[in-house]
C-alpha positions in Angstrom: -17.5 -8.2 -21.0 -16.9 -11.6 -20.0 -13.8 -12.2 -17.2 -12.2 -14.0 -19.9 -11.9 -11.2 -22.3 -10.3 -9.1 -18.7 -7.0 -7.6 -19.9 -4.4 -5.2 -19.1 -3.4 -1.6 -20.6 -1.0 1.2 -19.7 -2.7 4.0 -18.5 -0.6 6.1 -21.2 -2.1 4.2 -23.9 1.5 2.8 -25.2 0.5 -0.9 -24.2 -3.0 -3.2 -24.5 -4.0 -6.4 -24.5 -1.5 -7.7 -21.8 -3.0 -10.8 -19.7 -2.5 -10.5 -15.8 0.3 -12.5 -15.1 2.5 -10.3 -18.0 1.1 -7.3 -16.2 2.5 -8.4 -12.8 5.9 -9.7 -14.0 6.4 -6.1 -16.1 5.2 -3.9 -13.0 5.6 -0.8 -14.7 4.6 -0.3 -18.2 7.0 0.8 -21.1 5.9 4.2 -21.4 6.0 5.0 -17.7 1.8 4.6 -17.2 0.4 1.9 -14.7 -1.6 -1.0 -15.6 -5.4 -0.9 -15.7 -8.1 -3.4 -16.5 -10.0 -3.3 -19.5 -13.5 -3.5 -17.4 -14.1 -4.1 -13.7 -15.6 -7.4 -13.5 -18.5 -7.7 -10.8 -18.5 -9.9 -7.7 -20.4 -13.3 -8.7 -21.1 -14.5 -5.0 -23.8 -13.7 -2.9 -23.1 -11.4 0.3 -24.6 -14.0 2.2 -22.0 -16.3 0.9 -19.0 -14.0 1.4 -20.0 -13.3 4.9 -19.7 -17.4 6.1 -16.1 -17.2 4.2 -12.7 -17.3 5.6 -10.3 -14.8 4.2 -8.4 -17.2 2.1 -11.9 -18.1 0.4 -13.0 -14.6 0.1 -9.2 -13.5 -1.3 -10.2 -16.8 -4.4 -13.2 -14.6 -5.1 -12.0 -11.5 -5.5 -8.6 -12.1 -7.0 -9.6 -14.5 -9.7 -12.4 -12.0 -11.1 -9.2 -9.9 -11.8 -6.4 -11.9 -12.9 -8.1 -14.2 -15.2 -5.3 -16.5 -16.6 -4.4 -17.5 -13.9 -5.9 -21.2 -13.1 -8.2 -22.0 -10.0 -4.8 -24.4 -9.2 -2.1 -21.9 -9.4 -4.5 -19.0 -7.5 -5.3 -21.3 -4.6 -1.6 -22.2 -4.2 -0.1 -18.6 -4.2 -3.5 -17.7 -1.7 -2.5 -20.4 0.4 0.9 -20.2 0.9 0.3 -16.1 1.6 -2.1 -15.9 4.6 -0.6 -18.8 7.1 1.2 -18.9 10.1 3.0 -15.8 9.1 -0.1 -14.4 10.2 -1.2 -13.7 14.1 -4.2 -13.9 14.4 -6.5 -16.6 12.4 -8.7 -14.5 10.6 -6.0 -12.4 9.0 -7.8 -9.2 9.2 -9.5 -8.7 12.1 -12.0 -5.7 12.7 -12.3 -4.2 15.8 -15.3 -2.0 17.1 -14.1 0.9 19.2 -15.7 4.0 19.9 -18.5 3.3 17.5 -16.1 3.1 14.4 -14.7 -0.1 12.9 -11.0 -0.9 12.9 -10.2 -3.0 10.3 -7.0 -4.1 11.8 -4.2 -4.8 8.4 -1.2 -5.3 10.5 -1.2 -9.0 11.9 1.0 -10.3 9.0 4.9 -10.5 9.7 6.2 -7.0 9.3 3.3 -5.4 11.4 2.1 -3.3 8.6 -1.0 -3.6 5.7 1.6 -4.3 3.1 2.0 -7.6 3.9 -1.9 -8.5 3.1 -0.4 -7.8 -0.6 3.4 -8.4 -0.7 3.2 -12.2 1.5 1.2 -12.8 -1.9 3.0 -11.4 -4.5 6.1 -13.2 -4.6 3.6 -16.2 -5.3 2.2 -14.2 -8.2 5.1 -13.6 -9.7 7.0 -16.6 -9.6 3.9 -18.1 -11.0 3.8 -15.8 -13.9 7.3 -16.4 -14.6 6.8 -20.1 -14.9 3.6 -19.2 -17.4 5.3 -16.9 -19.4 8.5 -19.3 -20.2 10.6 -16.3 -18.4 14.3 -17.5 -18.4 15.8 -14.3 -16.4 16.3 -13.9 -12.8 13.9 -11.4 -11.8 15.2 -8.2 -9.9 12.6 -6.5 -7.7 13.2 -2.6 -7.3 11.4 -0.8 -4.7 11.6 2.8 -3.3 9.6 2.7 0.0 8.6 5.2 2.7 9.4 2.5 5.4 6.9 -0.5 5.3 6.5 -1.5 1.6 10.3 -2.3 1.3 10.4 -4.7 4.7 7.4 -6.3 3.8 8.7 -7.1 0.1 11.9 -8.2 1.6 10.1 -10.5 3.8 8.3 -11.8 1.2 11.0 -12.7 -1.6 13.9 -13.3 0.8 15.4 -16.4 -0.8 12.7 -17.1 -3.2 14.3 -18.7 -6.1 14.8 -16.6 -9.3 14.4 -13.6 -8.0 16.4 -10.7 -6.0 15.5 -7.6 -4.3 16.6 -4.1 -4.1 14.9 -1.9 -1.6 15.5 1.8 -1.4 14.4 4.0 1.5 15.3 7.7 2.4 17.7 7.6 5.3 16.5 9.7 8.3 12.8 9.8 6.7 11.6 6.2 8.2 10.9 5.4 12.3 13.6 3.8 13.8 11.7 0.4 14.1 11.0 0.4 10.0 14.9 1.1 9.7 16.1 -1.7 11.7 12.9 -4.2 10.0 15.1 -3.3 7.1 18.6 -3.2 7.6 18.3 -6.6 9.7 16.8 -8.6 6.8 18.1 -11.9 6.3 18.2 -13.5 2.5 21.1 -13.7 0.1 19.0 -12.2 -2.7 17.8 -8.8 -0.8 19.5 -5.7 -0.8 19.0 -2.1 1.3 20.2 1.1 0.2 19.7 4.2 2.2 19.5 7.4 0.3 20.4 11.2 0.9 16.8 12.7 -0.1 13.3 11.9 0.8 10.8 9.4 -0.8 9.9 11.6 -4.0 13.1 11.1 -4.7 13.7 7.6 -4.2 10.5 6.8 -6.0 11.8 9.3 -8.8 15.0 7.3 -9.1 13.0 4.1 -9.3 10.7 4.9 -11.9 14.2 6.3 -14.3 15.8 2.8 -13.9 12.3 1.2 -14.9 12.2 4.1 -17.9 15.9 3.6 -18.9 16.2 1.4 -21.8 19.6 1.0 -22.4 20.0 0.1 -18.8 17.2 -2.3 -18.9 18.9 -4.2 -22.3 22.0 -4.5 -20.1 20.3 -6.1 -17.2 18.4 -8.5 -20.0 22.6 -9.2 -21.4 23.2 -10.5 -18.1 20.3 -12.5 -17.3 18.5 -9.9 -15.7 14.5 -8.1 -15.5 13.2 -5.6 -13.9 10.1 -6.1 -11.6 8.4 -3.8 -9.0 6.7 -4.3 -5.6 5.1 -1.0 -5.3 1.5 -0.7 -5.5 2.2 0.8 -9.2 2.3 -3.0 -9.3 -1.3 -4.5 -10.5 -0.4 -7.2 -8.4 0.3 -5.1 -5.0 -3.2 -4.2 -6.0 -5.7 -6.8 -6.5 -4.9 -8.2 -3.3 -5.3 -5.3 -1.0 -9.3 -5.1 -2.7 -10.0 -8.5 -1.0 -9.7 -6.8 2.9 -12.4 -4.6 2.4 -14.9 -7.2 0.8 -14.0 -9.2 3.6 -14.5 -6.4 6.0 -17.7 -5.7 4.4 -18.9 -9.6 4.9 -18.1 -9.4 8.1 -20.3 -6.9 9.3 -22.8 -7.9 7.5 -22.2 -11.5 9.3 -21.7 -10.0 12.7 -25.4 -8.3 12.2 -23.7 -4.5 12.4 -24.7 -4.1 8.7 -27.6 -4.9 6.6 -26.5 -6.9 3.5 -26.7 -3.6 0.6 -26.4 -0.9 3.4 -23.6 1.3 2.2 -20.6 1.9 4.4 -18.2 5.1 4.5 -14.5 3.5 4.4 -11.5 6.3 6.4 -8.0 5.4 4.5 -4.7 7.0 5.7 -3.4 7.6 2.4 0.4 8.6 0.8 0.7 6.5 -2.5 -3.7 6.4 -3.2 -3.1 2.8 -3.4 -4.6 1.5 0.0 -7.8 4.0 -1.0 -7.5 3.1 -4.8 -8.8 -0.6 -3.7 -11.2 0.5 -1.5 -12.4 2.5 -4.7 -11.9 -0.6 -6.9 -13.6 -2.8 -3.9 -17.1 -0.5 -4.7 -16.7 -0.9 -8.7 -16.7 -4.9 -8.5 -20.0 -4.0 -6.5 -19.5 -3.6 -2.8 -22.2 -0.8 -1.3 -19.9 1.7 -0.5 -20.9 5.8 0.2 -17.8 7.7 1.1 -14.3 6.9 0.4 -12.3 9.2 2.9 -8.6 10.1 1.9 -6.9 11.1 5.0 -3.7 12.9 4.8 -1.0 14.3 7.2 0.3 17.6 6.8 1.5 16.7 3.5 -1.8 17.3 2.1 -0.8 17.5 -1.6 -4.1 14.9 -2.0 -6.3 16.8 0.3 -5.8 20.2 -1.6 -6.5 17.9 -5.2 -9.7 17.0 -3.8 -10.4 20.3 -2.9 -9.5 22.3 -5.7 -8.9 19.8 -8.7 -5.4 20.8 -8.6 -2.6 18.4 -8.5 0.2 20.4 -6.8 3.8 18.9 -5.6 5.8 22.3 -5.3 5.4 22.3 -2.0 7.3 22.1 1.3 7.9 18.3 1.9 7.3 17.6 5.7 8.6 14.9 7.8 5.9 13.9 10.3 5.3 11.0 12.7 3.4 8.9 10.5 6.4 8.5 7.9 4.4 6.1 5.0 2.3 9.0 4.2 5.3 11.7 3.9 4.7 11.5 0.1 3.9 14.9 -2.3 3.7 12.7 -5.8 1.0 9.8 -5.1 1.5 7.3 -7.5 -1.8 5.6 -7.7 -3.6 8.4 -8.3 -2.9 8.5 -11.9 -5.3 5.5 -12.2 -7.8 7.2 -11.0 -6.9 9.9 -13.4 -7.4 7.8 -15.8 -10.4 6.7 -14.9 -12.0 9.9 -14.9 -11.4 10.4 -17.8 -13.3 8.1 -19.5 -9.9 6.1 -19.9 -8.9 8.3 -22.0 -5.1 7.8 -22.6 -4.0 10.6 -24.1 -5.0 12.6 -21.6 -3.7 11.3 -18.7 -0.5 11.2 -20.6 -0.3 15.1 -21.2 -1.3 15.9 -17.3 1.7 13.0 -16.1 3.9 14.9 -18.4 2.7 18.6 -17.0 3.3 16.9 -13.7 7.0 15.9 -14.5 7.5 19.4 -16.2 5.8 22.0 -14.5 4.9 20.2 -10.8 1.5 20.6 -11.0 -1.4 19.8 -13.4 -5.6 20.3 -12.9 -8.2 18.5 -13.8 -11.9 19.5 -15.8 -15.1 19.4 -13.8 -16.1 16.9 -15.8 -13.2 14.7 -14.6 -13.6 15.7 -11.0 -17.3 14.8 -11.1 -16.4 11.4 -12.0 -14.3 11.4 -8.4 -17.1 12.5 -6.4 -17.0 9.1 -4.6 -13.6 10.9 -2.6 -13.5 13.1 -0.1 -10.4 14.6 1.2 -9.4 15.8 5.0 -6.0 16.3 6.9 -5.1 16.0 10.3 -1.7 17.9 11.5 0.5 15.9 14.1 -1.4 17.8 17.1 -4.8 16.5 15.9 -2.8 12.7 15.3 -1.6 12.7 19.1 -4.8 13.9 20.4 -6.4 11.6 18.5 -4.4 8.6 19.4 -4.7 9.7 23.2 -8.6 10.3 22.8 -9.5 6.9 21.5 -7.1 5.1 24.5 -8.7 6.9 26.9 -12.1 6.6 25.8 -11.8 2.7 24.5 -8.4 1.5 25.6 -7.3 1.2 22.0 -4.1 1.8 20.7 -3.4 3.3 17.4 -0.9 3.6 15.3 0.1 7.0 14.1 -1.2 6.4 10.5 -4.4 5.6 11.8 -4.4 8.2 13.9 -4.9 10.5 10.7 -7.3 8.7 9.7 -9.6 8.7 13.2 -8.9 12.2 12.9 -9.4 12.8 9.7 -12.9 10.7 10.1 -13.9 12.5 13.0 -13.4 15.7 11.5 -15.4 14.2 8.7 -18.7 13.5 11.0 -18.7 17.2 12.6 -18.8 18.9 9.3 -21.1 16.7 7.5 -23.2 14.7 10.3 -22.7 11.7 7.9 -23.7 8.6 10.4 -23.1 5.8 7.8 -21.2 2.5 9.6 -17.4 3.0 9.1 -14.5 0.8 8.6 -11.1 2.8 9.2 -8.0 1.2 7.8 -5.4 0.7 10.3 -2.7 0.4 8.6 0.1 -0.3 11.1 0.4 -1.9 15.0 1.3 1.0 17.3 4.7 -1.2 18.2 6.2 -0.1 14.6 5.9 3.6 15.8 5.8 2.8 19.6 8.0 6.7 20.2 5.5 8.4 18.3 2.1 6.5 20.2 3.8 6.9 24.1 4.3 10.3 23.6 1.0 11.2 22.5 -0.8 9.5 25.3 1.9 9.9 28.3 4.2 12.8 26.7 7.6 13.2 26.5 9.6 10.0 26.7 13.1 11.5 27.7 16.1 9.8 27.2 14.7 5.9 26.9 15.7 3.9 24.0 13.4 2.6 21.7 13.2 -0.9 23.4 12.3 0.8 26.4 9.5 2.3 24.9 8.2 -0.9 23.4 8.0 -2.6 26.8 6.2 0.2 28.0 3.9 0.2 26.1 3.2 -3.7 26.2 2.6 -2.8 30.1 0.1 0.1 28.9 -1.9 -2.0 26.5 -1.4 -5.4 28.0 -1.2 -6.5 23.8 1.7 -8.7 23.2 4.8 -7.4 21.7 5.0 -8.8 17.6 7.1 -11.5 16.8 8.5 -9.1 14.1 9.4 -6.5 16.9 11.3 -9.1 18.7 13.6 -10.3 16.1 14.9 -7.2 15.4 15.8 -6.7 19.6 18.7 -8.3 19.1 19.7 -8.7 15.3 22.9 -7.8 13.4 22.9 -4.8 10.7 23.6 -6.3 7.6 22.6 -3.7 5.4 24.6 -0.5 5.5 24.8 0.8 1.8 24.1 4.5 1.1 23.5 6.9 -2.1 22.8 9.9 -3.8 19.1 9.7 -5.4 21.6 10.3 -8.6 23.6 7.2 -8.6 20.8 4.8 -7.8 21.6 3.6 -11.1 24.9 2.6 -10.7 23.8 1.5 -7.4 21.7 -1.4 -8.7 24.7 -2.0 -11.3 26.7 -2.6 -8.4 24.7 -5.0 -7.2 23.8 -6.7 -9.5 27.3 -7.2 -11.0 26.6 -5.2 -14.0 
C-alpha cells in the first residue's frame, strides 16, 4: 500500500477512512476504540543515512511515513518549532552507556519527563490540523494524567491560540515535584483539577466525557470540541516512534551496533504507549529482538503477558514510580487489535468484557502474534536497589521509573542469558522524583523538604538542577480545584462556562 493510500480507523470498527490530521484533532474515536493505521508503512531511508541525521531530520522521516496529509511544509514547521531551545541538551535524546546497557535518556525537554518528546509537538499538530480541516471551534484538550503527561501538555498548549486545556490528576497519587509542575502552570487557557480517586478513575472519567454525546453537542452549541493529549492520541504516538529510530542510528553511528543487528529495547511501562512505539518502531522496519515491558508492583501487564489474561480487579498500589500506578493500560487495546488480525469486532467484545466483568483473555492464536513482548516486574525493594546499584557501580542516577526498568532488564538477562545490545528508556530525570532516588542510595531522608533533597542531590551527582525544577522553587499555586471522579463532568462544564 502506498503512503498515500495510509489512513486511519477505530479500533472498534465504528470509523474508517479518516486522514491523519482528522485523527489527531478527534483523539478518541466515536465508539470509544483508538485510532490505528490502515498498514505500517516502511522506513524509505538507508540506516546509513539515518545514523549522520539530527533528531529533527530523523523525526521528518519517521513522522511523515505516518501522517501522510500533512505537507513536507506544515511537518517541518510543527518539527521545528517542537525540539528547540526548550530542549537541554542539543541532540534532544541523548543515549548514555552505563554499565554495559544504553540509557536512552527522554527527559531533556522542559518538564523533565519523555512526554514532552511528543506533547512539545502536538500542539503544532493540532493547530495545523485545525487550519486543514476548516475547524471553527476552539478546541478543549482533556487529559487524565498519572503526573507527567498533564504538565507536559500544559506546557505545550499554554496560550496557544484556539485552544484550552483541562488536566486531571489523582490528588495524593503524583510526587510532590509532578504536583507543583502542575499546579504552578502559567497560561490563561490551562486548567488543573485534582481528584479524590486514583488514575483508573480519572482516565475513566475522561473517556465518559469523550463517550457522552449530549455533552459533546453542548460543548459544539458553545463553540466548543473535545481533543485529547493522551497517548490514546495517534498523535501522542507517532512522535514517540522517532526516539527509538534515532536511538537505533545512533548506535549504529557510534560503531556499538552493526547496521541490521537486532537490539532488545527495556520500557517502564503504565499506559503501553511508550512500549507500543517501540513495537510500532520494529513494524516500519527497525531490527529489533525483545521488547521488554517492565512493570511496578502493579503488574496487571506482566501477569497479561504471562497468562493471556487481562485482569484489573486487583489491588491498586501506590509506589514510587507514580506514571506507572496504572491497572487499565490504554494502549494496549491496539495491540489487541493487532493480534487479531485487525479484527474489529473482536476487540470490541473483549473492551466491552473489560468494562463489564474486569477482565478479558486472549486465544493463543492472538498471543502468538505478541510474542515480540516479554513481561517482568520489579517491586519498590528491587527499584531502590537498583537505582543504588547502577550509582555505585557507574555514578549514574536514575530515575525511579527507570529503575523498574534496569531492574526489570537485569532480571531479564539472568533468566534468559539474552546478550543482545540494549537501549532502556529512561523515562524521567531523577530531580522529578529526587525523595524517592536519595532514599534509595543514602536512606532515609528525615524531616528535609523537598528542595532540600534536590540540592543534595545536585551535590551527589554534580548534574545540574533542570530549569523546570527551578521555576517551580519559588512559584505561586494557581491551580487549586478538586472533585469527585463523578462530577468531572460538571467540572469541565464549569470551566468552560457551559
Amino acid at each position: 500500500m502506498s503512503m498515500a493510500n495510509l489512513s486511519y480507523q477505530s479500533t472498534r470498527g465504528g470509523e474508517k477512512g479518516l486522514t491523519a490530521s482528522c485523527a489527531i484533532l478527534k483523539g478518541l474515536a466515536e465508539d470509544g476504540g483508538l485510532y490505528m493505521p490502515s498498514s505500517f508503512p516502511k522506513l524509505e531511508v538507508s540506516m546509513e543515512k539515518l545514523a549522520g541525521m539530527s533528531y529533527q531530520e530523523t523525526a521528518y522521516e519517521v513522522m511523515r511515513l505516518f501522517l501522510t496529509d500533512y505537507t513536507e511544509e506544515e511537518l517541518k514547521h510543527c518539527i521545528h518549532c517542537a525540539y528547540d531551545s526548550k530542549f537541554d541538551t542539543e541532540e534532544i535524546a541523548p543515549l548514555r552507556e552505563a554499565d554495559g546497557t544504553y540509557y536512552l535518556e527522554l527527559f531533556h525537554g522542559s518538564t523533565i519527563a519523555f512526554k514532552d518528546m511528543a506533547l512539545s509537538i502536538l500542539p503544532y499538530l493540532m493547530t495545523t490540523a485545525a487550519k486543514k480541516n476548516h475547524v471553527e471551534n476552539e478546541i478543549v484538550i482533556l487529559t487524565a494524567t498519572s503526573g507527567d503527561t498533564g504538565k507536559a501538555a500544559m506546557a505545550g498548549f499554554a496560550d496557544v491560540p484556539g485552544t484550552r486545556i483541562i488536566v486531571f490528576y489523582p490528588k495524593g497519587g503524583v510526587s510532590r515535584v509532578q504536583e507543583l509542575q502542575m499546579v504552578t502552570q502559567k497560561g490563561d487557557n490551562t486548567a488543573v483539577v485534582a481528584i479524590h480517586g486514583n488514575f483508573d478513575d480519572a482516565q475513566t472519567g475522561v473517556k465518559k466525557i469523550f463517550g457522552d454525546q449530549a455533552f459533546g453537542k453542548r460543548l459544539a452549541d458553545h463553540g466548543f470540541q473535545l481533543s485529547s493529549a493522551n497517548s490514546i492520541n495517534i498523535g501522542r504516538l507517532v512522535p514517540q516512534v522517532v526516539y527509538y529510530v534515532y536511538a537505533y542510528a545512533k548506535l549504529v553511528q557510534k560503531g556499538r551496533i552493526k547496521n541490521g543487528e537486532k537490539i532488545n529495547i527495556t520500557v517502564p511501562t503504565g499506559n503501553f504507549g511508550n512500549i507500543l512505539a517501540a513495537y510500532f518502531a520494529k513494524q516500519i522496519g527497525l531490527p529489533v529482538k525483545r521488547l521488554i515491558c517492565a512493570s511496578n508492583d502493579n503488574k496487571v501487564l506482566y501477569d497479561f503477558f504471562q497468562t493471556g489474561t487481562y485482569d484489573k480487579k486487583r489491588e491498586f498500589i501506590l509506589t514510587s514510580s507514580p506514571s506507572m500506578d496504572i491497572l487499565i493500560s490504554s494502549n494496549l487495546e491496539r495491540l489487541i487489535y493487532l493480534s487479531a488480525g485487525c479484527d474489529a469486532e473482536v476487540n470490541k467484545k473483549l473492551m466491552a468484557k473489560l468494562g463489564t466483568s474486569g477482565s478479558y483473555t486472549v486465544t493463543e492464536d492472538m498471543r502468538g502474534r505478541m510474542e515480540d513482548f516479554t513481561g517482568g516486574y520489579a517491586d519498590e525493594a528491587e527499584n531502590a536497589a537498583e537505582i543504588k546499584r547502577l550509582f555505585d557501580a557507574a555514578g549514574y542516577m536514575i530515575d525511579t521509573h527507570t529503575g523498574v526498568a534496569s531492574a526489570v532488564y537485569r532480571k531479564y538477562v539472568a533468566e534468559t542469558g539474552d546478550a543482545a545490545p540494549t537501549v532502556i528508556a529512561s523515562t524521567a530525570s531523577p530531580y522529578k522524583f529526587s525523595h524517592s532516588v536519595m532514599e534509595a542510595v543514602y536512606g532515609d531522608q528525615g524531616e528535609k523538604d523537598e528542595f532540600e533533597i534536590i540540592d543534595d542531590l545536585c551535590k551527589a551527582t554534580g548534574v545540574a538542577i533542570p530549569r523546570a525544577v527551578e521555576e517551580i522553587r519559588n512559584a505561586g499555586i494557581r491551580h487549586r480545584r478538586e472533585c469527585d471522579a463523578e462530577t468531572m463532568e460538571n467540572m469541565v462544564a464549569e470551566i468552560l462556562g457551559v
